[in-house]
C-alpha positions in Angstrom: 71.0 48.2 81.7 67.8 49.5 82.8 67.7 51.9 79.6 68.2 48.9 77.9 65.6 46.8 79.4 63.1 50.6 78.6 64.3 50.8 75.0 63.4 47.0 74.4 60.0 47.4 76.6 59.3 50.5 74.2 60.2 48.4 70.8 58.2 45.7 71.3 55.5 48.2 70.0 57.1 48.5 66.6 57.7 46.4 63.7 60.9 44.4 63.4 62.1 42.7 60.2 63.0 38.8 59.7 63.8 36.0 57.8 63.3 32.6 57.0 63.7 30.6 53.7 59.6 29.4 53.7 57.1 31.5 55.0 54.3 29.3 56.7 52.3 31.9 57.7 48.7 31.3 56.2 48.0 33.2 53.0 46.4 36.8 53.9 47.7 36.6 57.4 50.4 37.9 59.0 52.0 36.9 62.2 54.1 38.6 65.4 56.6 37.6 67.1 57.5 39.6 70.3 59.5 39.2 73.6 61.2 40.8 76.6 62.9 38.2 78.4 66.0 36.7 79.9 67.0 33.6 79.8 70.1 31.2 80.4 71.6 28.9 77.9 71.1 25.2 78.5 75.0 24.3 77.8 78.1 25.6 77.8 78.7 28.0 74.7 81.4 30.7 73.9 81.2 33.8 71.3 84.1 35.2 70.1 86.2 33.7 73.6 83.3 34.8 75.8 82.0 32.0 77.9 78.2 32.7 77.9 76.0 32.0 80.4 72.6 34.0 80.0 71.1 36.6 77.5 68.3 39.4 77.8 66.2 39.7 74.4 63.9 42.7 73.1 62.1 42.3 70.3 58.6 43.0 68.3 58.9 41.7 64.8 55.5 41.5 62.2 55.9 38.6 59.8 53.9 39.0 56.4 52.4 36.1 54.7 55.0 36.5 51.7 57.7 35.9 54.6 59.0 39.1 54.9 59.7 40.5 57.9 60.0 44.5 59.7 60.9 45.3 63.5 64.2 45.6 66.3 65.7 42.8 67.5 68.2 43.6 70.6 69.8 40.8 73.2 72.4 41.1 75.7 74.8 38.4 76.0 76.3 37.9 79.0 79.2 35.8 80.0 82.8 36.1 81.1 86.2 36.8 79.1 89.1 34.4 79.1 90.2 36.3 82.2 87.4 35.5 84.2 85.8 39.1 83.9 82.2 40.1 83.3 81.4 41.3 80.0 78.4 41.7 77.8 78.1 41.2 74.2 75.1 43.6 72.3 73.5 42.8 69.5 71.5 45.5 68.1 69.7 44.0 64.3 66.9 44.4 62.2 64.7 41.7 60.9 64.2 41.3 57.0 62.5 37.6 56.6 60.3 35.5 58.6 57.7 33.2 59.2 55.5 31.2 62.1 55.6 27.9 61.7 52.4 25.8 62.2 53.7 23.8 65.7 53.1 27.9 66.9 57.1 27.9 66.8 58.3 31.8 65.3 61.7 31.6 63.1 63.1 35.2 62.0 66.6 36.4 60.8 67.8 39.8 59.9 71.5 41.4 60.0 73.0 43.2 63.2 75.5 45.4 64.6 77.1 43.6 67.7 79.3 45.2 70.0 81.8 42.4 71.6 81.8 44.5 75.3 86.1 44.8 74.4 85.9 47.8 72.2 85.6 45.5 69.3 82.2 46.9 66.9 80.9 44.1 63.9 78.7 45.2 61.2 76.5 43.9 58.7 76.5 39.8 61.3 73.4 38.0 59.6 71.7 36.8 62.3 68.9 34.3 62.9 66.5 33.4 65.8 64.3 30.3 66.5 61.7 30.9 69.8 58.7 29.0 71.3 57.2 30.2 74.2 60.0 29.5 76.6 63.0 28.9 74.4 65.6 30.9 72.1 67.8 29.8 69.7 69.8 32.6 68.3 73.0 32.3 65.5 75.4 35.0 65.2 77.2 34.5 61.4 78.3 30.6 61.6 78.0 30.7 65.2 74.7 28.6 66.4 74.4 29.6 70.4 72.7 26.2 72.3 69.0 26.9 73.4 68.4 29.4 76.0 65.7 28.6 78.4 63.3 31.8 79.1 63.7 32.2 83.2 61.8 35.9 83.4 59.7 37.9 81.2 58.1 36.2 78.1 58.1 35.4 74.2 54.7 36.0 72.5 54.2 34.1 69.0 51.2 35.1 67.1 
């Protein structure tokens, strides 16, 4: 985990892609959007029968003013299986599209590799991410997660 928490520290210095349908960034500017945090979801939420209950996110993505997007996005998932056991969900993506809104919230979306903690691998999951300050939304294909709260670290929107 702590190699994990390194790699992320170490990405947030790097462009990650993103997406979003609208770019509000202000022509000729381009905005960031970085974080290394954890948080914990406000409600109850599952992922592919994993009852969730908090999530560690790494990421450093550059939005350009035409609303595309470059840089890593990594999160942790944590929860427990239907058997009551610990397991962690990764999902490792890239960001293609994005945009900051004008309310300062960031809004970014990409696809991702996501490895279910089971010995089950997905490829090519469209992902997307909605983050203030101290809140993460975060969709995995048709699955919207409920809003995690930031408890440590932070989220930078520029």
């Amino acid at each position: 985990m702590k190699r994990l928490i390194s790699a992320i520290l170490v990405s947030l210095g790097l462009i990650a892609p993103a997406f979003i349908p609208n770019s509000t960034v202000a022509a000729g500017e381009s905005g960031t959007v970085a974080a290394a945090a954890r948080g914990s979801f406000a409600s109850v939420s599952t992922f592919r029968s994993v009852a969730l209950s908090g999530i560690e996110v790494g990421t450093g993505v550059l939005i350009e003013p035409d609303g595309t997007a470059t840089g890593p996005f990594s999160a942790v998932l944590t929860g427990r299986s239907l058997l009551g056991l610990p397991q962690q969900i990764i999902v490792d993506g890239q960001a293609t599209r994005g945009a900051i809104a004008p309310d300062g919230r960031g809004y970014f979306s990409g696809v991702a590799a996501i490895d279910l903690g089971n010995g089950t691998r997905l490829s090519g999951v469209p992902f997307s991410v909605t983050t203030t300050s101290d809140t993460l939304l975060l969709s995995l294909d048709t699955t919207a997660l409920p809003a995690a709260r930031v408890t440590a670290g932070a989220i930078s929107i520029e």
